[in-house]
C-alpha positions as CSV (number, residue, x, y, z in Angstrom):
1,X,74.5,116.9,151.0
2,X,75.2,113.5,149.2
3,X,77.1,114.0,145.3
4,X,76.4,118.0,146.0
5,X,78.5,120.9,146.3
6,X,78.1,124.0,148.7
7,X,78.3,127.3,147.2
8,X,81.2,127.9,149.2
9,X,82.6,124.9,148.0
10,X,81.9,125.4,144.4
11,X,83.8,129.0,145.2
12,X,86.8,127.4,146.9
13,X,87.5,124.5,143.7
14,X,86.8,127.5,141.1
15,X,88.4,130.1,142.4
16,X,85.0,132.5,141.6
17,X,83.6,134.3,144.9
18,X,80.0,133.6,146.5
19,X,78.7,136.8,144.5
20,X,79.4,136.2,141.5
21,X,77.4,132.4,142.2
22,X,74.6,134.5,143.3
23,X,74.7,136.9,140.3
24,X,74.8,133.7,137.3
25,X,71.9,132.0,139.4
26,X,69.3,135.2,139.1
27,X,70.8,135.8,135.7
28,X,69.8,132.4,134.6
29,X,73.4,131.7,133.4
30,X,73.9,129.2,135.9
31,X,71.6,127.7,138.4
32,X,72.2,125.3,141.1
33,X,70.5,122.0,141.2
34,X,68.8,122.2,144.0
35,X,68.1,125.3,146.8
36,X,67.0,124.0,150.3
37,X,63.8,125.5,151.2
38,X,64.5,126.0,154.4
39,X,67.4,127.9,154.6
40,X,68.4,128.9,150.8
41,X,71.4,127.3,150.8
42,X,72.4,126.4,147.0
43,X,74.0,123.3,145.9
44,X,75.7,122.3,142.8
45,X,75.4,118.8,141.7
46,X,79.2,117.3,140.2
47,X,78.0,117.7,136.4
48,X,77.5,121.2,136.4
49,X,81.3,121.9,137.7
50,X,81.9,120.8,134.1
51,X,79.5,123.1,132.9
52,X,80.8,126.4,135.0
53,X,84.4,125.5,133.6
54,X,82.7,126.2,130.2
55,X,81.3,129.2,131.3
56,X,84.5,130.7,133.2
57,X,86.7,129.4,129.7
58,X,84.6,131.4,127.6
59,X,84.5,134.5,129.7
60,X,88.1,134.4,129.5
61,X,88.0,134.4,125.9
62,X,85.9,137.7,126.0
63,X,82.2,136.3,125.6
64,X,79.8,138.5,126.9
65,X,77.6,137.1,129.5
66,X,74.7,137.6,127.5
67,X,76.3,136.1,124.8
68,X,77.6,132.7,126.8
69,X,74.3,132.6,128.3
70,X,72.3,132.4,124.6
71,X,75.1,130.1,123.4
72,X,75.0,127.6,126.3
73,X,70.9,127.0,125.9
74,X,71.4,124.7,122.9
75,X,75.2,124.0,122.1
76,X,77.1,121.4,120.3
77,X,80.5,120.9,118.7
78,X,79.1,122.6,115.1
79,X,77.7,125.7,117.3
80,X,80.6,125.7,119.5
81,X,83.2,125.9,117.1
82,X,81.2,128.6,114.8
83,X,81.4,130.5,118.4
84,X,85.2,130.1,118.7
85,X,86.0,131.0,114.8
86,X,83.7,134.2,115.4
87,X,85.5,135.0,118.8
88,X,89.3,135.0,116.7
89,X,88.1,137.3,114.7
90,X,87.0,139.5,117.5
91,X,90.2,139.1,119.4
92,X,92.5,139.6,116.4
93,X,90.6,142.7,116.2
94,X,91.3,143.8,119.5
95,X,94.9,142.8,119.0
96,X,95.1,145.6,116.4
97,X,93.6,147.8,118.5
98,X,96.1,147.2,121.3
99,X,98.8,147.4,118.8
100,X,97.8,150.6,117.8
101,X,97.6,151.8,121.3
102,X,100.7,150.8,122.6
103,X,102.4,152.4,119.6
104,X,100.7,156.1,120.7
105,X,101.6,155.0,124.0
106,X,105.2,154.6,123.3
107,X,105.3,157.9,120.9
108,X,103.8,159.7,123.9
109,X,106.7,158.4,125.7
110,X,109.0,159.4,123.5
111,X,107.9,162.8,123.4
112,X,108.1,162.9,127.5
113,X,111.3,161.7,127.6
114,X,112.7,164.1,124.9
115,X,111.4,167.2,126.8
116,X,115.1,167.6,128.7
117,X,116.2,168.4,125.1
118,X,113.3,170.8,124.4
119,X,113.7,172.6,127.4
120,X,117.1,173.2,127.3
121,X,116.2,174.7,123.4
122,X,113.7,176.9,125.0
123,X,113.4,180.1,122.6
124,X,116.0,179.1,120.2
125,X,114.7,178.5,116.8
126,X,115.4,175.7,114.7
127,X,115.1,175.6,110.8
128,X,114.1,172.2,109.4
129,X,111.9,170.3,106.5
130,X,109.0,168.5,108.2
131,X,107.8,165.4,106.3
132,X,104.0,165.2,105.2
133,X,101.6,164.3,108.4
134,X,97.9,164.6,109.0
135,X,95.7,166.2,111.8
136,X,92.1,165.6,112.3
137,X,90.5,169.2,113.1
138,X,87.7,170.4,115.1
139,X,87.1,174.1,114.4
140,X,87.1,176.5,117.5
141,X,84.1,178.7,118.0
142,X,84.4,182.6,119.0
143,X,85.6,184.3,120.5
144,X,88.5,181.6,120.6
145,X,89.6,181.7,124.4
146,X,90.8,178.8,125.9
147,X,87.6,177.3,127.0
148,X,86.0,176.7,123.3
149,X,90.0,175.6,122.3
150,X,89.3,173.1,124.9
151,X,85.9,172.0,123.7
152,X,86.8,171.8,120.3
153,X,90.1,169.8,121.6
154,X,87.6,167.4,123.3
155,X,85.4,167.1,120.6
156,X,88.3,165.5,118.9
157,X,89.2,162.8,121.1
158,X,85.5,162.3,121.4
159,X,84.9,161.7,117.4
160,X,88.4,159.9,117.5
161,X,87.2,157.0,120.0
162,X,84.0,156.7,118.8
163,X,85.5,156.0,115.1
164,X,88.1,154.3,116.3
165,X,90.6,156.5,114.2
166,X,94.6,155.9,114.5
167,X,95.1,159.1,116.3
168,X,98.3,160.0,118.5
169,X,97.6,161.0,121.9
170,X,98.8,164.5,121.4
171,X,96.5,167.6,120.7
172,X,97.7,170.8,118.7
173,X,95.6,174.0,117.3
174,X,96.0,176.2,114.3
175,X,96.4,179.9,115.2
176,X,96.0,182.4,112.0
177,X,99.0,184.1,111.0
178,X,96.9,187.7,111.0
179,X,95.8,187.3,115.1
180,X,99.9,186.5,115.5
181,X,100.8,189.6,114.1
182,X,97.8,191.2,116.3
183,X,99.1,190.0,119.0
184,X,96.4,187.6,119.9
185,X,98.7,184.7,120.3
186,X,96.1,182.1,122.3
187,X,93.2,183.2,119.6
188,X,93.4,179.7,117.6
189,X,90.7,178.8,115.3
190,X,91.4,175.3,114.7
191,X,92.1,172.5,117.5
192,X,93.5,168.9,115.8
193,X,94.9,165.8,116.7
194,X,97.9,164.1,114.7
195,X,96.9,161.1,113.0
196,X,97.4,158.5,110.5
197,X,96.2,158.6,106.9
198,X,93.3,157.1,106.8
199,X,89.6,157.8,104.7
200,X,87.5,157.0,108.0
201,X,86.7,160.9,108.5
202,X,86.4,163.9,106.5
203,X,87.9,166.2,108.7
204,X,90.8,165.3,108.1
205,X,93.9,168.3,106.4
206,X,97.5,167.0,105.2
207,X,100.0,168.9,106.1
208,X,102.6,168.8,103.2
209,X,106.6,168.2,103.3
210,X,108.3,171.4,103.4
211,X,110.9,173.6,105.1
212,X,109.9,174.9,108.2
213,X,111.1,177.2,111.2
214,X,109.8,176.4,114.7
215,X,110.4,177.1,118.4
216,X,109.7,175.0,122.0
217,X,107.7,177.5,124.3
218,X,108.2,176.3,127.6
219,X,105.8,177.2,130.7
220,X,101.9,178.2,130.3
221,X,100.1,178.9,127.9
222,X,99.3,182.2,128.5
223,X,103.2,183.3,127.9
224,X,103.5,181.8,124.5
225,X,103.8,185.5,122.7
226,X,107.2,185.4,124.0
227,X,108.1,182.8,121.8
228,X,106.0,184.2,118.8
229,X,107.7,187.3,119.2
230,X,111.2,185.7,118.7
231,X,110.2,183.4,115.8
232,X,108.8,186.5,114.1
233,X,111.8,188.2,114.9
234,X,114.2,185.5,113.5
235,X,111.9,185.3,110.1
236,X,112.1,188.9,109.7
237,X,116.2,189.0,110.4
238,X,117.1,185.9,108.2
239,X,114.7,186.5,105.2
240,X,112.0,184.0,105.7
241,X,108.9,184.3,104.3
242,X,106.0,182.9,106.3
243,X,103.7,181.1,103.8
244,X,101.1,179.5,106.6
245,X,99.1,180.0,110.0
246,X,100.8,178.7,112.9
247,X,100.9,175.0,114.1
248,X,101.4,174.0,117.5
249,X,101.8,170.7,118.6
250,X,101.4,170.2,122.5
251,X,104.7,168.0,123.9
252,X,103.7,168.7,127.2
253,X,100.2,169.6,128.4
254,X,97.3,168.8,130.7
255,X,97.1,165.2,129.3
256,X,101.1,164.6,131.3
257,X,102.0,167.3,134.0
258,X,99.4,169.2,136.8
259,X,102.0,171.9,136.2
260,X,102.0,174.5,133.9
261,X,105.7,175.3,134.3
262,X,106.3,172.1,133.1
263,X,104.2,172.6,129.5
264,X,105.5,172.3,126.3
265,X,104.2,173.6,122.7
266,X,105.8,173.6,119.8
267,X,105.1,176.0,117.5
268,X,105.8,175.7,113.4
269,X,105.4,178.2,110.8
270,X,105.9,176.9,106.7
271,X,108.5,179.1,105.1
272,X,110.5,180.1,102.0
273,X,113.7,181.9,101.6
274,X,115.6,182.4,98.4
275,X,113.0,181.2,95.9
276,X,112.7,178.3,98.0
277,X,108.4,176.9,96.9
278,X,105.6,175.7,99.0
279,X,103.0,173.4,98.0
280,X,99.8,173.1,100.4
């Protein structure tokens, strides 16, 4: 038709398929100037090209439909740039956000890439002062198998996302020193997250600087007494006291390998040897 444009045409200079034409038109976004009664066909009259370049432009900027839609009714350059000020602020948001992210991202990484080194120190314990960190914790309800570990590990990332707390993407749980020495090694009472500092959440326990021994258990989970057993071993031979519960931090775990062979912990105990003080 005369000064009109076909849907298909309208997709073809836009680059925006037939569907998502249809969609705008019953949303009321964007409506064509004039339907044919007797066939349907839709056409699109030259001035609103100008106005679906508006609407695909602020999409692009990350506008909600909804929100384009409510904007779009009654807009002008005042409205328009009070829209585009408020949008900034919503994408330097993001920006943080994705900066955060790709930092975890590139820890994880590092971790991954690291585990040649860990598995080659595979039951050999290494002595050395850990720096203050945090963990977000999630107690572990009895009778502390692995299925309420996992829970309570879940529950973490859960309460993490929503809050939108600076987390790493690693998980870890806190086994007492007492079920150790029982021999009920995978009986952990505490699952945790490592994370920033921050006061967005209460659940949150520092773990303070001081000197620590620690081992890399590598394979399932289910075998790690092996490696308590020589840490306990080593404290007992060279005179370390252990002062806390056990820590382990997962390197490798269901989060980065279908294989269990291929899992990682590392397991820290706080100690003291020769008067040596530590300060919880």
């Amino acid at each position: 038709m005369e000064n009109l444009f076909s849907i298909g045409e309208v997709s073809k200079y836009q680059n925006i398929s037939k569907q998502t034409l249809i969609f705008y038109d019953k949303i009321g976004l964007f409506r064509p100037a004039y339907v044919d009664p007797d066939n349907g066909y839709r056409y699109y009259s030259a001035g609103q090209i100008d106005y679906l370049d508006t609407i695909l432009i602020m999409k692009k900027i990350g506008f909600s439909l909804n929100e384009i839609k409510t904007h779009m009714q009654h807009y002008n350059i005042d409205s328009s740039l009070t829209a585009l000020r408020n949008q900034i602020s919503v994408i330097d948001r993001k920006i943080e956000e994705l900066r955060l992210i790709r930092s975890r991202v590139l820890h994880r990484c590092e971790q991954m890439e690291a585990s040649k080194t860990y598995r080659k120190n595979d039951n050999t314990v290494i002595v050395e002062d850990m720096d203050v960190q945090y963990i977000l914790f999630q107690p572990v309800e009895k009778p502390y198998t692995l299925k309420e570990i996992s829970i309570a590990t879940k529950k973490c990332f859960a309460s993490s996302f929503q809050k939108q707390l600076p987390i790493f993407f690693q998980s870890g749980v806190i086994v007492p020193l007492q079920h150790i020495r029982e021999g009920r090694f995978t009986e952990a009472v505490m699952a945790f997250l490592p994370i920033e500092k921050t006061d967005r959440a209460e659940n949150i326990k520092q773990l303070p600087a001081g000197k620590c021994v620690s081992i890399y258990h590598v394979g399932d989970y289910l075998s790690i007494g092996r490696s308590y057993q020589k840490l306990l071993s080593y404290c007992k031979n060279n005179s370390y006291k252990i002062l806390s519960d056990a820590y382990e931090f997962c390197i490798n775990d269901y989060l980065t390998s279908h294989d269990e062979n291929e899992y990682i912990t590392k397991i820290v105990f706080y100690v003291e040897q020769a008067g040596a003080a530590y300060s919880s």
